[in-house]
N, C-alpha and C positions, 0 to 999 in steps of 0.2 A: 751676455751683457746683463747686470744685474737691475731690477727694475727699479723705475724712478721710487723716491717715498711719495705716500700722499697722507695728508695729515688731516686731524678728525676734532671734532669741537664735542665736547659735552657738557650739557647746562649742567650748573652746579648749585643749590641756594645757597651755599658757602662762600665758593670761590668765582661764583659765575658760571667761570668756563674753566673744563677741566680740558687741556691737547695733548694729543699724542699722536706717532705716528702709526702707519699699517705696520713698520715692527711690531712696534710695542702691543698692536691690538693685536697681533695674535697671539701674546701674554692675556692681556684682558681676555679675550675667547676662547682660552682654555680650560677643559673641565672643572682642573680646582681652582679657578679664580670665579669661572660662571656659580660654583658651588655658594657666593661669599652672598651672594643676591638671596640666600636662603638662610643666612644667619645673622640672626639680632644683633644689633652693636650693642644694645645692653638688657641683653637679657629678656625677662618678664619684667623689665620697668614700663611697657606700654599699656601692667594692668592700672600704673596709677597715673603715671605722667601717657596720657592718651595719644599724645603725636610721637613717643620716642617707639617709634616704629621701623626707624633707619636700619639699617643693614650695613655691615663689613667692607659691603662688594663699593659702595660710595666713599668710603671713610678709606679705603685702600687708593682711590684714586685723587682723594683730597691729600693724602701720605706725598703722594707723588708731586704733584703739582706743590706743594708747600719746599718738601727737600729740592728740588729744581730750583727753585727762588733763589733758597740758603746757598746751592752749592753754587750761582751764578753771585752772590752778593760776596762772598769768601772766596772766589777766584780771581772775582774783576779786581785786574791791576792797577786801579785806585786804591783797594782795600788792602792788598798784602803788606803785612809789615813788615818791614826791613829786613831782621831774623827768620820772615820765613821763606824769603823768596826760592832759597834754594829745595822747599817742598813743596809750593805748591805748584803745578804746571801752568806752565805759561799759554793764555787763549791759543795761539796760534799751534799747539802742538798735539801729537796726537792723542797723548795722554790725557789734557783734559776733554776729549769729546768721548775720549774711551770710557773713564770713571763716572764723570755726566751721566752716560747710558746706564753703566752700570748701579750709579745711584737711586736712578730711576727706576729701575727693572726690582731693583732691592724694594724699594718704598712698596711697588705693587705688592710684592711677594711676602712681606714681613708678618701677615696674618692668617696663610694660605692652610695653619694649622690648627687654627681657633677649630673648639668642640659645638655641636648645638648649643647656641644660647651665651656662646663666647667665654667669661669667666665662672658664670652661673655655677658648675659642675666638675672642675678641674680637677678638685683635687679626687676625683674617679677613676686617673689616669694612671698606669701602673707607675707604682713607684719610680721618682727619678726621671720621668717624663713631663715633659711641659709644652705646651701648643708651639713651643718655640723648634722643639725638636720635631717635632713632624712637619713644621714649615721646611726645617731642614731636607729632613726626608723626599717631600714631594720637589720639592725644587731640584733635589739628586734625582729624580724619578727619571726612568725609562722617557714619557712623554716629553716632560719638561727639557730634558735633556737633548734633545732633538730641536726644542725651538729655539734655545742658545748655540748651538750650532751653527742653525741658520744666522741668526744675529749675530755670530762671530765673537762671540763674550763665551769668559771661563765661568762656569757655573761654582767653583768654587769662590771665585769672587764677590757674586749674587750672595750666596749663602752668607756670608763673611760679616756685606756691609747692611744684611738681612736680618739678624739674629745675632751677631756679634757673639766673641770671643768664647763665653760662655756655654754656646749652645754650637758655634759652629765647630769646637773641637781644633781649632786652629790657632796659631798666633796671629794677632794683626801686627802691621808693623804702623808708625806715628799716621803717614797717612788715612790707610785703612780704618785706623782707630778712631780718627777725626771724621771718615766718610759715614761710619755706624753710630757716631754723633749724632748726625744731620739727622738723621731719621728716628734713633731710640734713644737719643740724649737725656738725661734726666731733667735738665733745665727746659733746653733751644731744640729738643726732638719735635722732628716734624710730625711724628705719630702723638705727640703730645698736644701739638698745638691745637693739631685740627680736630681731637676727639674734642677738648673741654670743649672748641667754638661749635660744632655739629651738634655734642650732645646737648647744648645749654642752648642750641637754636629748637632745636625738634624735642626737645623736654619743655618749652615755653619758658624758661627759665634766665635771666639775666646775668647770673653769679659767673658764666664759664667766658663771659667775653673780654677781650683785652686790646692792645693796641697791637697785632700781630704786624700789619705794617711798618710800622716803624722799629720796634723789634727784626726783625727781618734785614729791614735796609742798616741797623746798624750792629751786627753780629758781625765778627772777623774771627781769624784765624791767628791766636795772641801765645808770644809766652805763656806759663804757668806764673803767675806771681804766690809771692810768697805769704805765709799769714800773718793778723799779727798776734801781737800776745794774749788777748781778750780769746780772740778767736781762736787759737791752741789751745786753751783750756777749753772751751767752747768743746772740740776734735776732739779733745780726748775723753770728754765725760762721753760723745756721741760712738767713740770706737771702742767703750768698754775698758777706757784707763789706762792707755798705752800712755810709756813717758812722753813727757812733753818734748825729751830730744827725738823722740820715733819720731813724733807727728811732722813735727819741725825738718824731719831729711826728707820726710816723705812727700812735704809739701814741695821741697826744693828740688827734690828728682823727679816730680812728675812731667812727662812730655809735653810740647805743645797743646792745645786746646781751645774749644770753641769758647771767645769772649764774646765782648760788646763793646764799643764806644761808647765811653759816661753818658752821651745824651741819649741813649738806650735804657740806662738802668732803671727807669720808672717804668717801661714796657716789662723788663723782667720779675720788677715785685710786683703786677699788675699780673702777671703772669700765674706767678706760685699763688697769690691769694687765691685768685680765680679758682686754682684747683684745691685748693684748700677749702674756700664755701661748696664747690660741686661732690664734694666728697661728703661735706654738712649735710646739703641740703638735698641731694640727687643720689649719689651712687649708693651713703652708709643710710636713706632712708628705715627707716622702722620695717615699711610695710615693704618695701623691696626686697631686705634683706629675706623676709620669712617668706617669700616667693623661691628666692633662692634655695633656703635649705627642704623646701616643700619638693624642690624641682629635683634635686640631690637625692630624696628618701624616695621619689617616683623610680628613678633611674637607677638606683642600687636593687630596686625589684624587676623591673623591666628589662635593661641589658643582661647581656651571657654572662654568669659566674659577678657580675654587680659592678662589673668594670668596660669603662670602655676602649675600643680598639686603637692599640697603637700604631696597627699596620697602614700605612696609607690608604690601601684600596681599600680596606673595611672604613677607613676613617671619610673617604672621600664618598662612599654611599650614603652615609649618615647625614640629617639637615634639620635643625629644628621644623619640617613639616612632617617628615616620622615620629619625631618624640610627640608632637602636638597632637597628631591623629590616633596617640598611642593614648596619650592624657586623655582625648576624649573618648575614644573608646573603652578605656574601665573606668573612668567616671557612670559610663551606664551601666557599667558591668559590676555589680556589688558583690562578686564570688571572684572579683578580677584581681594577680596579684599590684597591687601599687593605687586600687581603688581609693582608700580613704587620703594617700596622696594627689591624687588626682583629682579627686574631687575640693579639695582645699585648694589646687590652684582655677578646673575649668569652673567649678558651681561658689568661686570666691569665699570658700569656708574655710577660710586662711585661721593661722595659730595669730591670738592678740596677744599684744605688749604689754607683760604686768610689771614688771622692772624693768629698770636699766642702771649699767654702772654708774657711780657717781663719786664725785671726790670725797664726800661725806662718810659714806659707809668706809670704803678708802683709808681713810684716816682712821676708822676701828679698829679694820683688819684689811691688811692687805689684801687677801684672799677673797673678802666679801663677799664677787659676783660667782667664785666659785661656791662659796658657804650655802649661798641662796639657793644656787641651782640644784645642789645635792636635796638641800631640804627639801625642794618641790619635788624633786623627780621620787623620793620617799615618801611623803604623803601620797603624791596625785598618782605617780603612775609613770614611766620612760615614755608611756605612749601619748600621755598628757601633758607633755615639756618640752620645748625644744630651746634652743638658746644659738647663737649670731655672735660671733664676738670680731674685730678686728681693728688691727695694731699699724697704722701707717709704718713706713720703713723711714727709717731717716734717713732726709735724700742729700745731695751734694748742691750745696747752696754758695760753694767756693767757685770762684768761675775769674777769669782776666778783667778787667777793665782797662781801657785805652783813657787814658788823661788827656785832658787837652795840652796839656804837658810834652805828652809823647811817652811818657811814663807809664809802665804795664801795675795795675793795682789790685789785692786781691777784692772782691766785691763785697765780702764780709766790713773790709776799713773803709769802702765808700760807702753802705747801706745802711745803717741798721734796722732800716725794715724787714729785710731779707732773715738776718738773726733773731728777728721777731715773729718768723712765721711756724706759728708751733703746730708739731707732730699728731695730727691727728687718731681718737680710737673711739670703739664703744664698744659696748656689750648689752646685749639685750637678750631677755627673756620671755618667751612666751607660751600660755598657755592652748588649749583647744576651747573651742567656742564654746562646747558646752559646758566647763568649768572654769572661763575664766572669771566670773562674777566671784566663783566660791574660793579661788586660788589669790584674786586679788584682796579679797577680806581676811581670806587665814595668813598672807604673808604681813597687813598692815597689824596682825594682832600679836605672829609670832617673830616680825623682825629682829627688834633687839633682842630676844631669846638666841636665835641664830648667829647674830654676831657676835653673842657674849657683852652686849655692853655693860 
């Protein structure tokens, strides 16, 4: 006789209370999820913003609790729209308590491949690998694979609606495709919602919060509507100039997808701003970034051959308390190799900001923030230069809306807030403390020589 559940409360400053049941915890009590309690949710940002000190292993459990919400507000048979009844499963059946689980199990699992320090170091990783494929991996793993068993769920499904299409090397079919929504959706992902609100709580920061509530209770499960003319040409400058008959079939063949209800849509561009300032004012900071690429030049001396392990078990030993104990140890060590990185993050002898990109120089030369960089790395020295640069992706800002009509509309013809929310970038450059006095005056003297003006 298989045993009763018993189910478990955990405070949350986000959500309250995060529940689950003894399933599910013994997902949460497993090696590589107990791993996540020992990895930064953002990095070395706790050298500036002093409370974002959170960790993965929280942020993995507000995942879950957030997709639970969406997949119970998109199921309830109030919300399905006439067109989709024949996909989504009906409360009573077994499928939806199946997918449910598996929703959940996915949300935990969706991070379980983050490196020390989360995105800090990525691109370390051998070619062609991304934190997304070893989430893969461990989920296939021996251990893990034992405890889906027990739960009676396909681990290829975990993976699926975990890591989506992409990464898990699988087709989704319409459902599936809508369930890796819920969780890594570019707009309505539950992995989205609850980092901006977490990281904008424990950064002390205001810009990451929104009306998730309400957003939540009115998200459905809508036709694809179609674009309209503004917004095709919009698509095609954003996909690199496809015709506008491409865009236009591409828009009308796209599957089912997660919308909203119009009286949503202010939660939605409440949404994407939000992450548009945390990207300003928090993620693309000045001084963060150069923690980053400090953390990067420590770690291409420090790991084996300068890369790190794709293998699980190597990957699952590793935790930002090794690389930390490693920083502070050749920080004391001045014959150590990755010392003088080391010592720029643990003794705060970070590289300072003597430029940054700008539209101005821009309009000289396109190339500008490249031009600049050469220059300094010629005078001063490669060892005296370092530089940050990054280019937001252009996300999908096309989504259903429900009319009060009854009418499916694309978001684009109801918003134009949303068409307003511009693509974020920068580039920064920085010198070393002991030259940036003299690197900031030779570049105010030799700029316009540089750019040719």
């Amino acid at each position: 006789m298989k045993k009763a559940l018993t189910f478990h409360e955990i405070r949350d400053p986000i959500h309250v209370f995060v529940r689950l049941d003894s399933d599910e915890c013994k997902v949460v009590n497993s090696p590589p999820f107990q791993r996540l309690r020992n990895i930064h949710q953002l990095a070395l940002t706790y050298l500036l913003y002093p409370g974002a000190t959170h960790r993965r292993f929280e942020h993995c459990l507000g995942v879950m609790e957030l997709a639970s919400k969406i997949y119970d507000t998109v199921t309830n048979p109030a919300h399905v729209h006439p067109e989709m009844l024949d996909l989504v499963p009906r409360s009573d059946d077994f499928h939806h308590v199946y997918w449910r689980r598996v929703v959940r199990l996915a949300a935990l699992c969706h991070d379980l491949g983050h490196l020390p320090f989360s995105h800090a170091a990525e691109d370390l990783l051998p070619k062609g690998t991304k934190h997304e494929s070893i989430s893969k991996a461990i989920i296939l793993s021996e251990s893990m694979l034992r405890i889906w068993d027990e739960l009676k769920v396909r681990p290829e499904d975990v993976v699926k609606v975990a890591v989506g299409p992409k990464y898990s090397d699988q087709p989704l079919d319409t459902w599936e495709s809508i369930l890796y929504e819920i969780i890594g959706g570019d707009v309505f992902g539950a992995d989205r919602m609850d980092y901006l609100l977490r990281d904008s709580y424990h950064a002390g920061v205001a810009y990451g919060r929104f009306d998730h509530f309400r957003l939540i209770d009115t998200l459905r499960i809508l036709p694809k509507a179609d674009f309209g003319p503004a917004q095709v040409n919009q698509m095609e400058l954003a996909l690199g100039g496809l015709p506008n008959n491409s865009i236009q079939d591409v828009g009308k063949s796209m599957e089912p997808m997660l919308g909203l209800e119009q009286g949503g849509i202010q939660s939605a561009e409440a949404l994407l701003w939000a992450r548009y300032f945390m990207y300003t004012q928090v993620y693309m900071h000045h001084v963060r970034r150069i923690y980053d690429v400090h953390l990067a030049d420590f770690l291409r001396q420090w790991l084996p051959g300068g890369m790190f392990d794709s293998d699980p078990d190597g990957h699952l030993r590793l935790t930002d308390n090794e690389v930390m104990a490693a920083i502070s140890a050749a920080n004391r060590d001045l014959s150590s190799a990755g010392h003088e990185a080391a010592a720029c993050i643990a003794s705060r002898r970070h590289f300072r900001r003597i430029y940054e990109a700008n539209p101005y120089d821009k309009k000289i030369r396109l190339d500008a923030f490249d031009r600049v960089h050469n220059a300094l790395v010629k005078k001063f020295g490669d060892a005296h230069i370092r530089k940050s640069e990054f280019a937001q992706k252009s996300e999908g800002k096309n989504f259903p809306v429900l009319l009060s009509s009854g009418d499916c509309e694309s978001s684009l013809n109801v918003s134009e807030t949303l068409a307003k929310v511009p693509v974020f970038s920068v580039g920064y450059i920085y010198a070393h403390l002991d030259i940036r006095d003299e690197a900031k005056s030779w570049l105010r003297t030799e700029r316009k020589a540089i750019l040719g003006e």
